[in-house]
GUTIDO-467978 format. One line per 4 residues: their letters; for each residue x, y, z of N, C-alpha, C, O, CB. Coordinates in pm, whole numbers. Atoms other than C-alpha are relative to their C-alpha. Glycine has a CB too. Layout:
BEGIN
a> X,Y,Z,X,Y,Z,X,Y,Z,X,Y,Z,X,Y,Z; ...;
This chain:
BEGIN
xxxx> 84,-119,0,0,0,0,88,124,0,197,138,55,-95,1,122; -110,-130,34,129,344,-107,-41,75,181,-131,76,264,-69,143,-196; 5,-69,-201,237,546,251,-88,117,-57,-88,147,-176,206,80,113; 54,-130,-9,30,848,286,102,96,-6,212,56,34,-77,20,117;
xxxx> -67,-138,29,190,1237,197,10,28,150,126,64,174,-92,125,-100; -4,-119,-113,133,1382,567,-105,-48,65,-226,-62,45,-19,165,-43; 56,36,-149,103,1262,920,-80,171,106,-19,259,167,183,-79,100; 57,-118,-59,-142,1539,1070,-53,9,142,-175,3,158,-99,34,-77;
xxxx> 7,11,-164,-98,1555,1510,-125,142,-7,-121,256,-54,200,37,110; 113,-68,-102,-412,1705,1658,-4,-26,141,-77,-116,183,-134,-40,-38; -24,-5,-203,-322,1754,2081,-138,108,13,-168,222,-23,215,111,89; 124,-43,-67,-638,1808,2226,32,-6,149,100,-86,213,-128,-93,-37;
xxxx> 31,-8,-192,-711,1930,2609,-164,22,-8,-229,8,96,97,178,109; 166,-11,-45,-1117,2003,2505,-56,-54,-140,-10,-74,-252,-69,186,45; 67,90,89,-1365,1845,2340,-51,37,-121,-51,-45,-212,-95,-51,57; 70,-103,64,-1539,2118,2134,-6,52,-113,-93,117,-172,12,73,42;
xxxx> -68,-86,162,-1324,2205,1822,11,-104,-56,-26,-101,-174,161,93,-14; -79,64,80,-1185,1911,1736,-110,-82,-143,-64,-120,-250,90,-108,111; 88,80,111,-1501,1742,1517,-20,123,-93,-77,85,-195,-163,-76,59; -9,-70,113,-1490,2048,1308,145,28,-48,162,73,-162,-72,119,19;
xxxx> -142,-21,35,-1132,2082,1278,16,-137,-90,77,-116,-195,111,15,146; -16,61,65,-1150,1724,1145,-100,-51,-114,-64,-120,-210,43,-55,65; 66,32,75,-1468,1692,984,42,101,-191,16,63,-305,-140,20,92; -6,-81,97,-1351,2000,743,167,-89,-52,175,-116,-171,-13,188,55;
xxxx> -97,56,69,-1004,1828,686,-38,-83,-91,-8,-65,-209,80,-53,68; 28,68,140,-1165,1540,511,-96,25,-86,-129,-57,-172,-19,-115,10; 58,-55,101,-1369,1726,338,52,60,-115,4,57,-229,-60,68,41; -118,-91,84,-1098,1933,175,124,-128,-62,216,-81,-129,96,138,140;
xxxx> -110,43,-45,-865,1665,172,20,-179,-42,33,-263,47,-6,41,158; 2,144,35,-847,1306,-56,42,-71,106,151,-30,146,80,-36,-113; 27,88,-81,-877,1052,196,201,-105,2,277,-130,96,-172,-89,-75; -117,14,-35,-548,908,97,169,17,12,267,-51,41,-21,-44,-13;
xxxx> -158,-56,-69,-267,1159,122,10,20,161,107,75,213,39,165,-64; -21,-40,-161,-323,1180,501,-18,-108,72,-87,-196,21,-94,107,61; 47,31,-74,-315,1016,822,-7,80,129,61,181,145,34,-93,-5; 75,-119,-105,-480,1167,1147,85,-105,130,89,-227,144,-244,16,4;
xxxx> -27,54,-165,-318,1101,1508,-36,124,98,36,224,104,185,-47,33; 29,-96,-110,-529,1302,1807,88,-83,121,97,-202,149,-185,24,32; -62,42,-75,-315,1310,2065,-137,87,134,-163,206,146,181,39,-27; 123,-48,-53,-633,1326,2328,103,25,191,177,-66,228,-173,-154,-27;
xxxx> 2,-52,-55,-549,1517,2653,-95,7,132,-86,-28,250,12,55,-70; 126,31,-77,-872,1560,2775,-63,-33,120,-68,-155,100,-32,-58,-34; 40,26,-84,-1040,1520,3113,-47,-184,-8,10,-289,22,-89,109,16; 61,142,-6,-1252,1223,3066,-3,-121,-139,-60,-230,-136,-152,34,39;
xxxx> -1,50,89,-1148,1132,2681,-98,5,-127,-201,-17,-63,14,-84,46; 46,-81,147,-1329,1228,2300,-14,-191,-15,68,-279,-40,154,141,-135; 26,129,90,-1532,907,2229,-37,-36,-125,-42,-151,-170,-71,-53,38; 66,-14,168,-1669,1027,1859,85,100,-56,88,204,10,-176,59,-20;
xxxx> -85,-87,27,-1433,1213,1677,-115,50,-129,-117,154,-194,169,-58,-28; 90,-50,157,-1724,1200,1388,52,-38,-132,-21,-24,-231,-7,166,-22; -79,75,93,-1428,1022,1149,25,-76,32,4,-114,147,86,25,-46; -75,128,-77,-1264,749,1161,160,55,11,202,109,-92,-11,-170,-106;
xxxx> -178,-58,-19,-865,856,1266,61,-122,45,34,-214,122,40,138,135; -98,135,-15,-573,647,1216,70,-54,124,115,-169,123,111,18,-82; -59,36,-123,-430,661,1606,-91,92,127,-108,212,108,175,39,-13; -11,-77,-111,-551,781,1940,61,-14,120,28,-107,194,-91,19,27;
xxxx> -56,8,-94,-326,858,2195,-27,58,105,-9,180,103,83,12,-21; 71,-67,-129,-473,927,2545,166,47,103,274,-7,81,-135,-155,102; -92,27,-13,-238,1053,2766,-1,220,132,-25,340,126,91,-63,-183; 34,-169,-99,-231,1341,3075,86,145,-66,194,141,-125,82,-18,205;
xxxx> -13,-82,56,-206,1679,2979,141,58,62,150,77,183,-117,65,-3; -153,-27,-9,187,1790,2967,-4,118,-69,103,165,-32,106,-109,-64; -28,-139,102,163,2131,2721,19,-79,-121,54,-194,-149,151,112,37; 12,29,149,124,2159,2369,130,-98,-55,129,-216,-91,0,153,-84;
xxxx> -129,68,28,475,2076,2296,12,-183,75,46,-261,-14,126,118,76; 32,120,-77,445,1738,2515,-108,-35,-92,-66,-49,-207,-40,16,162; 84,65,129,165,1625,2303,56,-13,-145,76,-119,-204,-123,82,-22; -47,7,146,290,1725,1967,134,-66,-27,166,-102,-141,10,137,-56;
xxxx> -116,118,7,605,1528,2022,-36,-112,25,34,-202,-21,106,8,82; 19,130,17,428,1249,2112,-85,-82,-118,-81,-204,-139,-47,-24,110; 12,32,114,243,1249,1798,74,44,-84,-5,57,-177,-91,13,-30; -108,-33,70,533,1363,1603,76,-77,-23,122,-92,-136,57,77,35;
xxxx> -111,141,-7,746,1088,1667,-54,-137,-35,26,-216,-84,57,-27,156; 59,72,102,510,841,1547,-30,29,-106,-29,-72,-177,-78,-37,22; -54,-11,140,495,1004,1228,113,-13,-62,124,-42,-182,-15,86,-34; -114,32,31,838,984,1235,27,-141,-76,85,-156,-184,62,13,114;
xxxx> -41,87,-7,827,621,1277,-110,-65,-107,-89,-182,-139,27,-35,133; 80,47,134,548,562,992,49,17,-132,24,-44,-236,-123,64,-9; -51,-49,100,754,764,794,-55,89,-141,9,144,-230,48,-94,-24; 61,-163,86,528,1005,585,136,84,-43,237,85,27,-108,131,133;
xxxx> -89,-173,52,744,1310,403,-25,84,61,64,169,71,-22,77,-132; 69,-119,-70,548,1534,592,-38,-9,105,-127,-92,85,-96,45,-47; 101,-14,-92,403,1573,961,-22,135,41,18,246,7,23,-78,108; 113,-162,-1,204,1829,1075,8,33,163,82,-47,220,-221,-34,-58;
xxxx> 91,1,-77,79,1934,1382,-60,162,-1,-8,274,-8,53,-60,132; 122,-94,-41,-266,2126,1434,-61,48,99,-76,-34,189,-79,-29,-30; 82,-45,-101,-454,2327,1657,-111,-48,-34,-130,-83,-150,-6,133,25; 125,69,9,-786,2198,1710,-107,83,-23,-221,37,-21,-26,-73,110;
xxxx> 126,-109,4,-989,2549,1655,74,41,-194,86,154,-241,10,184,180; -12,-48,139,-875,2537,1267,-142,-100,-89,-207,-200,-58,188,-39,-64; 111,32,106,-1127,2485,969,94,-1,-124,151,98,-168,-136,122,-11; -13,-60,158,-1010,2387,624,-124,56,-50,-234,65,4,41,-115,-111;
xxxx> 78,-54,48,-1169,2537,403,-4,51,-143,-45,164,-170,-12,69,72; -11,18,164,-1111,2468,-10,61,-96,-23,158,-120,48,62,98,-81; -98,113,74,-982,2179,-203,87,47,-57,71,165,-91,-50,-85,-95; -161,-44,19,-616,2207,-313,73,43,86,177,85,35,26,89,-79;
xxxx> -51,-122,-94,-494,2387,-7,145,-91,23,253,-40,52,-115,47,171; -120,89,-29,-250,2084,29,100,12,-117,220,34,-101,-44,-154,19; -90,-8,84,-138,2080,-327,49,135,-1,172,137,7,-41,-45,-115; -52,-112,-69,-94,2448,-267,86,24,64,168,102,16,-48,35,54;
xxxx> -86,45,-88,97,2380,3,146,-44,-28,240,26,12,-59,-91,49; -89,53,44,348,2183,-129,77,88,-106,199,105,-111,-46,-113,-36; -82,-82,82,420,2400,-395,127,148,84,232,205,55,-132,66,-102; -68,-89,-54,552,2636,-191,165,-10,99,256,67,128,-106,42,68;
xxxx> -144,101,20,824,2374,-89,76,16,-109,196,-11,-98,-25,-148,-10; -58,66,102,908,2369,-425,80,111,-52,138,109,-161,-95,-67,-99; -14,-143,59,1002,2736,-436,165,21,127,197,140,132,-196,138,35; -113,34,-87,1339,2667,-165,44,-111,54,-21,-176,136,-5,55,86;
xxxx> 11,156,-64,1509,2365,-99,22,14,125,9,-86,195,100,-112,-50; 12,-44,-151,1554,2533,231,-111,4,62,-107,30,183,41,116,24; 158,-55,-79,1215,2578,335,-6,-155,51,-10,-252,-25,-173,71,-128; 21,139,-109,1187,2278,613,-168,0,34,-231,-105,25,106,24,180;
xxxx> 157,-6,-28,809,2384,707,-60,107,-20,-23,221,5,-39,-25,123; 137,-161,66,518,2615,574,-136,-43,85,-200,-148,92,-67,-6,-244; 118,6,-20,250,2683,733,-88,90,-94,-48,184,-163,-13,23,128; 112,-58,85,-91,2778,567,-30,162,70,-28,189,190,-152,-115,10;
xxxx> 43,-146,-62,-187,3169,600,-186,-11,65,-278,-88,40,17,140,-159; 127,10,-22,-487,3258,768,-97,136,-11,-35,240,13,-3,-58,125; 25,-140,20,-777,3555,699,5,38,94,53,152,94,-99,46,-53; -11,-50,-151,-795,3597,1062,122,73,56,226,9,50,-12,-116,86;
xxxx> -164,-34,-8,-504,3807,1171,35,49,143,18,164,183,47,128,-113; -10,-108,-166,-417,3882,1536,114,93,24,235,71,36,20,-99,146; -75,-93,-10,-316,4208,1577,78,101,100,85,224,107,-46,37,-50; -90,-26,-73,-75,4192,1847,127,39,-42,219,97,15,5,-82,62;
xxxx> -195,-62,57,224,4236,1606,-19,98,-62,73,146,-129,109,-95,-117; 6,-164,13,97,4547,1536,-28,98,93,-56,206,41,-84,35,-82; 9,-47,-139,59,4689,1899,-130,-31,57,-144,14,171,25,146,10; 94,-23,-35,-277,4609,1940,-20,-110,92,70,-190,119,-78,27,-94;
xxxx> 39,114,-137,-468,4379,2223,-13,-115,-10,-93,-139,-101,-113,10,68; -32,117,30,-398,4032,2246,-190,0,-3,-255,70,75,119,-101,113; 142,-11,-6,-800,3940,2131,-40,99,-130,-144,68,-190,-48,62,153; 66,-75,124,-849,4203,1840,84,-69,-107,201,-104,-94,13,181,-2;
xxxx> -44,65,122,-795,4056,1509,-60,120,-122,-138,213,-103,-76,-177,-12; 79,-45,120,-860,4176,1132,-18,-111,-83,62,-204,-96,65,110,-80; 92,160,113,-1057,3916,892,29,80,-178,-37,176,-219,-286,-20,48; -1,-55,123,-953,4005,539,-150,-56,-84,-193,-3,-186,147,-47,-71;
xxxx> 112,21,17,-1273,3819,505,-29,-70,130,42,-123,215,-26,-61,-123; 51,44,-141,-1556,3732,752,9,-204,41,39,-285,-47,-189,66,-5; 16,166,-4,-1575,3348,845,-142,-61,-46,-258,-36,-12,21,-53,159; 122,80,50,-1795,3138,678,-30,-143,-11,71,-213,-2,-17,31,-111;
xxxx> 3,109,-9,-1944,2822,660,71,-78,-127,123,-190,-123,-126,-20,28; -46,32,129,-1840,2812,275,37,102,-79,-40,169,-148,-85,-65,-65; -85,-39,104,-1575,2970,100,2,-22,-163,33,-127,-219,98,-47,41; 14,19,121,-1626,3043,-243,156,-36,-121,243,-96,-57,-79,129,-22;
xxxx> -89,24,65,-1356,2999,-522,60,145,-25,178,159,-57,-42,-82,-108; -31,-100,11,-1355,3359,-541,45,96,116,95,207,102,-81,28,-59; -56,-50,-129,-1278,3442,-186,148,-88,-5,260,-43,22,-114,-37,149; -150,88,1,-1002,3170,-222,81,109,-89,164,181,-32,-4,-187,-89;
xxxx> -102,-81,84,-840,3370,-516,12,172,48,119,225,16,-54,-12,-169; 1,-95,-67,-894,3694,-352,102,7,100,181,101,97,-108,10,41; -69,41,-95,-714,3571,-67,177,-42,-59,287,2,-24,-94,-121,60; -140,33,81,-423,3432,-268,59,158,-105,175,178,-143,-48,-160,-129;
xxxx> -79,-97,77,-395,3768,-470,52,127,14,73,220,-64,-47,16,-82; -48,-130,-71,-268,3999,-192,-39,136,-18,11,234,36,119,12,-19; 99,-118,33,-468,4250,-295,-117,39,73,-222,10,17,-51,-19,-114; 131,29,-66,-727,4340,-3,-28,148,14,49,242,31,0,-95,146;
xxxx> 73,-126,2,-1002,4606,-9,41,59,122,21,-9,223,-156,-12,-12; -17,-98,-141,-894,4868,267,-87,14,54,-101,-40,164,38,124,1; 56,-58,-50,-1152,5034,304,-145,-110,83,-190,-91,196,-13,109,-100; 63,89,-62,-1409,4715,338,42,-93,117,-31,-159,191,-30,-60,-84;
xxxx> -47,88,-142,-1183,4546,597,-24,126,138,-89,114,242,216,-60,-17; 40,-93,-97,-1187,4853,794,-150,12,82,-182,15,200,21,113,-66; 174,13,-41,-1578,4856,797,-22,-56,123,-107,-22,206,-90,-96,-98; 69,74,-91,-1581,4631,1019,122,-34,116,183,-138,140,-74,-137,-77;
xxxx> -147,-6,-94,-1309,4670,1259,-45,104,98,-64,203,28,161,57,-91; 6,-114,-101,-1388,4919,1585,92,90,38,76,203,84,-26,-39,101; -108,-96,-44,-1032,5009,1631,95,26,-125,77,-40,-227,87,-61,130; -65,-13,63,-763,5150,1450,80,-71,-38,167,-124,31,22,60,17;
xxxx> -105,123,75,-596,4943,1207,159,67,-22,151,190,-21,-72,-51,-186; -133,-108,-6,-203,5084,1178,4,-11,-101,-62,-95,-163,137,-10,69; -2,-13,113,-87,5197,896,111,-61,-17,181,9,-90,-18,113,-46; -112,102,14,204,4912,904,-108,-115,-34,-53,-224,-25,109,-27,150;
xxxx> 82,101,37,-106,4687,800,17,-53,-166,-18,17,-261,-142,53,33; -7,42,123,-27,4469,502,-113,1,-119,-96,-83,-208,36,-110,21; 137,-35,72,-351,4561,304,80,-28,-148,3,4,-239,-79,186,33; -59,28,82,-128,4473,41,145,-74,8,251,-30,51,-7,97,-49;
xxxx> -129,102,-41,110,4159,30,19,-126,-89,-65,-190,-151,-19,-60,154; -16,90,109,282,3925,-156,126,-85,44,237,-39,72,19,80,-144; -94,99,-56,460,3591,-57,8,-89,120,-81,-143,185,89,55,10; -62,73,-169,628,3429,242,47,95,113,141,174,108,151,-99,-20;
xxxx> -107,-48,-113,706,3550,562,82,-89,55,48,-208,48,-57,55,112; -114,68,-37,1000,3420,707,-80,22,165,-118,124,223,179,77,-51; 35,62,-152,882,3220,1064,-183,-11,-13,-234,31,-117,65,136,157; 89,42,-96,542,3123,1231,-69,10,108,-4,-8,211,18,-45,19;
xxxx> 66,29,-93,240,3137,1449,-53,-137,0,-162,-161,-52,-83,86,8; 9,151,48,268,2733,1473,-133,-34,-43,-130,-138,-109,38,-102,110; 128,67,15,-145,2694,1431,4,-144,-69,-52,-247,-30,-90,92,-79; 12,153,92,-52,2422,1128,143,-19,-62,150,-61,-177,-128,5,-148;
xxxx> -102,75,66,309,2357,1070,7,-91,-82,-80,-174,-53,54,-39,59; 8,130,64,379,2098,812,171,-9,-39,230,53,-128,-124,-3,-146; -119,0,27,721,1998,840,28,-99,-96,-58,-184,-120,68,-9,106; -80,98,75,943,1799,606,107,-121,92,211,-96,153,93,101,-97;
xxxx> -67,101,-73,1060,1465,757,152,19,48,187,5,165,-8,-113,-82; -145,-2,8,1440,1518,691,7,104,98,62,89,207,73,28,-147; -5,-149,-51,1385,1899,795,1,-8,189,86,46,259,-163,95,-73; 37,51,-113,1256,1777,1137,84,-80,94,105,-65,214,-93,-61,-29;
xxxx> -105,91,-65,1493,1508,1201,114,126,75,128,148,195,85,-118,-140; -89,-78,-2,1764,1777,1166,20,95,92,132,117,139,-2,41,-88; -11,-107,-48,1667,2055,1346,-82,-18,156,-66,71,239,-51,105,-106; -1,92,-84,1505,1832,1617,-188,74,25,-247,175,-14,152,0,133;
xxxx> 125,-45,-69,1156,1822,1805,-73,147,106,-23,257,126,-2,-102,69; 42,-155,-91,968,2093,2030,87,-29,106,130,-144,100,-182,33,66; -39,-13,-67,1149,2168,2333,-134,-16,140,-222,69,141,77,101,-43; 133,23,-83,881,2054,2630,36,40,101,-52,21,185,-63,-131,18;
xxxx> -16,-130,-115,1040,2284,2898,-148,147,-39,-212,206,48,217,90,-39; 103,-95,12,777,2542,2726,-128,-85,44,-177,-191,3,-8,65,-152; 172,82,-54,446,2458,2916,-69,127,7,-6,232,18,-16,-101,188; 124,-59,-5,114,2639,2922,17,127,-70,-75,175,-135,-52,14,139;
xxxx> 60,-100,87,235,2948,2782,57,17,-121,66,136,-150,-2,119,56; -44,16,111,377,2875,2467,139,24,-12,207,19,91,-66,65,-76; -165,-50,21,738,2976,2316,88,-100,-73,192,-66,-129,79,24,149; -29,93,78,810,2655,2167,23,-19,-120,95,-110,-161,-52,-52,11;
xxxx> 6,26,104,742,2731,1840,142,107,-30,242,67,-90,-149,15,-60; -134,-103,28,1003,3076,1834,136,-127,55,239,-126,-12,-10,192,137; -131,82,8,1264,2808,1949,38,-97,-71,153,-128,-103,23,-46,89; -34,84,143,1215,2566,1702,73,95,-130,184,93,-183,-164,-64,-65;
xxxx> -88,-111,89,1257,2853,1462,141,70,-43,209,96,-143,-34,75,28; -181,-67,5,1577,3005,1584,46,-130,-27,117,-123,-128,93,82,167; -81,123,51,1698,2635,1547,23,-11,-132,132,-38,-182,-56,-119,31; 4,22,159,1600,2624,1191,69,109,-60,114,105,-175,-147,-7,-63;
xxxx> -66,-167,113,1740,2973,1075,170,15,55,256,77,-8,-117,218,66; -160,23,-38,2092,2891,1303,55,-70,-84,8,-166,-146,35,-65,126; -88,60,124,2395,2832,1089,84,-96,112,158,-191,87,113,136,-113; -100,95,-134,2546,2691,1454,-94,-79,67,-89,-88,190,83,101,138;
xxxx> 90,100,-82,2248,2433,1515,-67,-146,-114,-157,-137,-199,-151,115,70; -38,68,-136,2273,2134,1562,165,-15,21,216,-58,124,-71,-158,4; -153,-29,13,2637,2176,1496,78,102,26,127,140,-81,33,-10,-99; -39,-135,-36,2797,2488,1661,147,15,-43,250,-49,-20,-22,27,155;
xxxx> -79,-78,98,2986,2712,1437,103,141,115,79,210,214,-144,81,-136; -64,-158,-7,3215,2999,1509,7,92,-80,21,212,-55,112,11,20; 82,-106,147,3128,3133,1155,-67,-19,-60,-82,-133,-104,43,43,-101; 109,15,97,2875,3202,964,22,-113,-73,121,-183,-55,-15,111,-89;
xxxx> -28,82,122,2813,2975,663,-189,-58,-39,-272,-145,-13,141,-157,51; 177,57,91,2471,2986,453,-85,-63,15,-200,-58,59,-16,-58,-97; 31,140,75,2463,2678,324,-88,-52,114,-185,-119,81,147,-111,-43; 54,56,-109,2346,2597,705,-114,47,74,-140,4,186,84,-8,73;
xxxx> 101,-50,-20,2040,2814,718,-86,-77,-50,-68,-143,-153,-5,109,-33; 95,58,61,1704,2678,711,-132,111,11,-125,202,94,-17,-146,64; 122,-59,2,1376,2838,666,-140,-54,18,-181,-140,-60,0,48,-97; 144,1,-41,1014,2831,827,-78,72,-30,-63,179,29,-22,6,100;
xxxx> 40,-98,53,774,2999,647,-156,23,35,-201,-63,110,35,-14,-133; 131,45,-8,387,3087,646,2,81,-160,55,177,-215,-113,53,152; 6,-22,157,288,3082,302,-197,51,-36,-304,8,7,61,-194,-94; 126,-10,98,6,3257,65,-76,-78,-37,-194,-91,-6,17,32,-97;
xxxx> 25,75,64,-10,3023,-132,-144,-128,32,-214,-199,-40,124,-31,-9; 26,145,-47,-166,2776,99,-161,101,91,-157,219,57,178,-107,130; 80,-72,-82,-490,2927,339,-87,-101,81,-120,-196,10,-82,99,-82; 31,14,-88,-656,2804,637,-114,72,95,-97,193,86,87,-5,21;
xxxx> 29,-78,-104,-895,2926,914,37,-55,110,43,-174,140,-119,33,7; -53,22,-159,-774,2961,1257,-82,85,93,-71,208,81,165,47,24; 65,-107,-65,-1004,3103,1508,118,56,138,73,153,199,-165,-67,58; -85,-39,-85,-679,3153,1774,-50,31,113,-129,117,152,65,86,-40;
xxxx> -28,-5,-133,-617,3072,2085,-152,-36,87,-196,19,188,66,155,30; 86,-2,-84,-910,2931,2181,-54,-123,74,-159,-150,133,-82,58,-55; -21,82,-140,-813,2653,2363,67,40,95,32,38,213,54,-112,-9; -96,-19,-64,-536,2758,2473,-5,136,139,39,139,254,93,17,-115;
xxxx> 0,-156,-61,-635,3170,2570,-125,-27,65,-141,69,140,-2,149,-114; 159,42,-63,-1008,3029,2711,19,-121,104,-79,-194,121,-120,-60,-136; -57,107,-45,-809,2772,2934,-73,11,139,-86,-90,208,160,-2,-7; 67,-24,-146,-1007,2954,3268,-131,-80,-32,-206,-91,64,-32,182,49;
xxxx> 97,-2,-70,-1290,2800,3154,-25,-193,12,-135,-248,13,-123,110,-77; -4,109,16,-1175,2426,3157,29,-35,145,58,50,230,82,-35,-104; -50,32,-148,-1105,2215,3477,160,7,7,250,-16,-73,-50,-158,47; -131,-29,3,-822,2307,3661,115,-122,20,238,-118,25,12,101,101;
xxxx> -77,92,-39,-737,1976,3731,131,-7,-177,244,-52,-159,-124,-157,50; -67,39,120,-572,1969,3316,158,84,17,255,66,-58,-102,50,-145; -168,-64,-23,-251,2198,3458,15,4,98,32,113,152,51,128,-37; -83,66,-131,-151,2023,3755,92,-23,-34,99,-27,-157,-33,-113,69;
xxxx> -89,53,-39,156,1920,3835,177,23,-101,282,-42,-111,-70,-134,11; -96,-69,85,375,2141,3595,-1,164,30,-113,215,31,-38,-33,-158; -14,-106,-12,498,2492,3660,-2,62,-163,34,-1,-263,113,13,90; 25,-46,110,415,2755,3392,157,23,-45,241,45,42,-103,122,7;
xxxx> -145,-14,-3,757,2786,3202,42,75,-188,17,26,-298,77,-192,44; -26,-60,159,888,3038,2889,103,93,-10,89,215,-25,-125,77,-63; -101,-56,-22,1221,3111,2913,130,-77,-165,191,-179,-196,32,-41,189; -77,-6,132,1406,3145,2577,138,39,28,248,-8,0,-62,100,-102;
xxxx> -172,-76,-52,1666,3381,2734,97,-139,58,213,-159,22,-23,148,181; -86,108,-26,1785,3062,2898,88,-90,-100,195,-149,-80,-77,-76,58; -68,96,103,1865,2886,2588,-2,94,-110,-11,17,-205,-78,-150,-35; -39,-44,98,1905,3140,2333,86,175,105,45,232,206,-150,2,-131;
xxxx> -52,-151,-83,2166,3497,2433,-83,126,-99,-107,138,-219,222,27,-11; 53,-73,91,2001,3787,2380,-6,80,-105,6,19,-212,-25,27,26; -41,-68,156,2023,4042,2112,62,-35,-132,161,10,-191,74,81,15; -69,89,121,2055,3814,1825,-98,52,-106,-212,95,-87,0,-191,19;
xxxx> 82,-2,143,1946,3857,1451,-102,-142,-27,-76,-248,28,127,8,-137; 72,128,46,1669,3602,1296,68,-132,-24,21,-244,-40,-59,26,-119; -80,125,55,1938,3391,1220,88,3,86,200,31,44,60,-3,-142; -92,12,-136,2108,3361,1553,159,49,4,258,-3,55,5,-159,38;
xxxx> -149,-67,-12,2399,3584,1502,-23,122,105,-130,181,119,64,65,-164; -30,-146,-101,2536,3883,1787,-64,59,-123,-88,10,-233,192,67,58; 37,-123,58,2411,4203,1663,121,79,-35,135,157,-129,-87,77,91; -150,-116,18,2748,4371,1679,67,-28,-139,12,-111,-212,144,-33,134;
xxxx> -58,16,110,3002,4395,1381,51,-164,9,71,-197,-108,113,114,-17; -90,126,-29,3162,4027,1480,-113,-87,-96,-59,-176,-163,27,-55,195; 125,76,10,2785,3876,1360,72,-167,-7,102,-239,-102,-105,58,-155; -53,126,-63,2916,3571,1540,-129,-96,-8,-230,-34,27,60,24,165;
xxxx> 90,106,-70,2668,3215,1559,-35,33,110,63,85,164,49,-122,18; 31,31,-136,2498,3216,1887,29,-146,-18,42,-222,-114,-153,41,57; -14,199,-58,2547,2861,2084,-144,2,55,-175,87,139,151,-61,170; 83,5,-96,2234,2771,2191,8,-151,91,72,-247,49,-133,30,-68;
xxxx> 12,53,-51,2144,2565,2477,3,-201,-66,-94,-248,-125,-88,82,49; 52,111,99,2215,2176,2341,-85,-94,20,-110,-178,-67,84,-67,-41; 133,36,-63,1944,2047,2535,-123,24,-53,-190,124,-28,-11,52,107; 143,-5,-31,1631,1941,2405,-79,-88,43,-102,-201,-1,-55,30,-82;
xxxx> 126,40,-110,1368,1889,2680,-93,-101,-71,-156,-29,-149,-101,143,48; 77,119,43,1164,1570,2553,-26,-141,107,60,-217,152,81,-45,-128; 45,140,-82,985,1285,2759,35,-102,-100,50,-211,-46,-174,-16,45; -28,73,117,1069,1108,2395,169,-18,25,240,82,37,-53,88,-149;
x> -132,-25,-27,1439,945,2454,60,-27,-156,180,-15,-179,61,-102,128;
């Protein structure tokens, strides 16, 4: 039997998202480029997922990173080209988004993982309140072909996104954009097997409040990781991207930022923990060099934190 394209980890802690997060995957999504592993979390356990999914792993709640390595590493060991992992408050939402996807691999042999863009945009990296977003379009149950290409052609009405916005949008707002950004808000990573091996798993010292994903990152864009350099050298950069090309909905953070209203028993017995400064020095460029004229490698920490030996 031909292997499936892309192992896709879903770490659940609530029950609520996840049958639309997966009912819209196979909807979007030929049945056999994928397989599904929920890594279930959960209080009392997700007895209907509403599909059928290829693994479930039960298993007390450790932080995102702690889950997604434990379904990560069985994709490893199935061997897919691709694994993923998802948040459980995403919606596909068009056919092709995968072949899409891929193409955008095809555009750097550096590019280790792309994630899909999303219209939803939280506009904390533009000063604003963690909670306000802009929707280059509203959410819907069904995406037309013409909102898809809209979306793909960086071209968005100003003045109609505004409409519907209460606060001031900055005028650093991409209302016009074209491409890749270089790094990630992890919602849907899709790494490349090799890429992964290389630059290694999440770090599971980050618990409850994220940070995991910016350290994977600096790993991937260091020319001194996993091999520490004293000079530069290219060739040893990798790239994480979120791509156009590809689109998604993500409603954000709403397992994770709505966590008061779950039992508290699901973050016992772990201290909250998001300390980067520990393992990366500070004032470094995207690509883990000093800032000063020397633009030296950083060393980072060679420790990574994994219950996986």
């Amino acid at each position: 039997m031909q292997l499936p394209e892309v192992t896709i980890v879903f770490p659940i802690i609530r029950d609520d998202f996840i049958k639309k997060a997966l009912a819209t995957l196979y909807k979007f999504t030929p049945r056999e480029k994928f397989r599904v592993i929920v890594v279930d979390s959960t209080m009392k356990g997700v007895e209907d997922f509403g599909v059928p999914v290829d693994m479930v792993i039960r298993q007390q709640n450790g932080g995102f990173a702690y889950s997604a390595n434990t379904g990560l590493i069985q994709g490893l060991r199935w061997g897919t080209p691709y694994v993923a992992v998802a948040n459980d408050d995403l919606e596909f939402v068009y056919d092709h988004w995968w072949e899409d996807l891929l193409e955008e691999f095809k555009t750097d042999p550096k590019i280790i993982a792309v994630n899909p863009e999303c219209p939803r945009i939280a506009m904390w990296g533009y000063g604003l309140q963690n909670g306000e977003y802009v929707e280059l379009i509203p959410h819907k149950e069904h995406f037309s072909k013409e909102d898809i290409t809209y979306l793909k052609s960086g071209n968005y009405n100003e003045a109609e996104i505004k409409s519907r916005h209460p606060f001031e949008i900055p005028k650093s707002f991409p209302f016009t954009k074209r491409g890749v950004i270089d790094g990630f808000a992890g919602w849907f990573p899709v790494f490349k097997r090799e890429g992964l091996l290389e630059v290694g798993l999440y770090d599971e010292r980050f618990v409850w409040g994220g940070g995991e994903d910016y350290d994977m990152m600096a790993r991937a864009y260091s020319c001194a990781w996993p091999v520490p350099r004293e000079t530069c050298d290219p060739k040893f950069h990798r790239r994480m991207v979120s791509s156009m090309k590809s689109w998604v909905w993500h409603h954000w953070g709403k397992s994770k930022d709505e966590s008061a209203s779950l039992d508290p028993r699901l973050f016992m017995g772990r201290d909250s923990w998001n300390r980067l400064d520990l393992l990366w020095q500070p004032y470094c460029d995207p690509w883990g060099h000093t800032r000063d004229s020397a633009h030296k490698p950083l060393h980072r920490d060679p420790v990574i934190g994994t219950h996986i030996p």
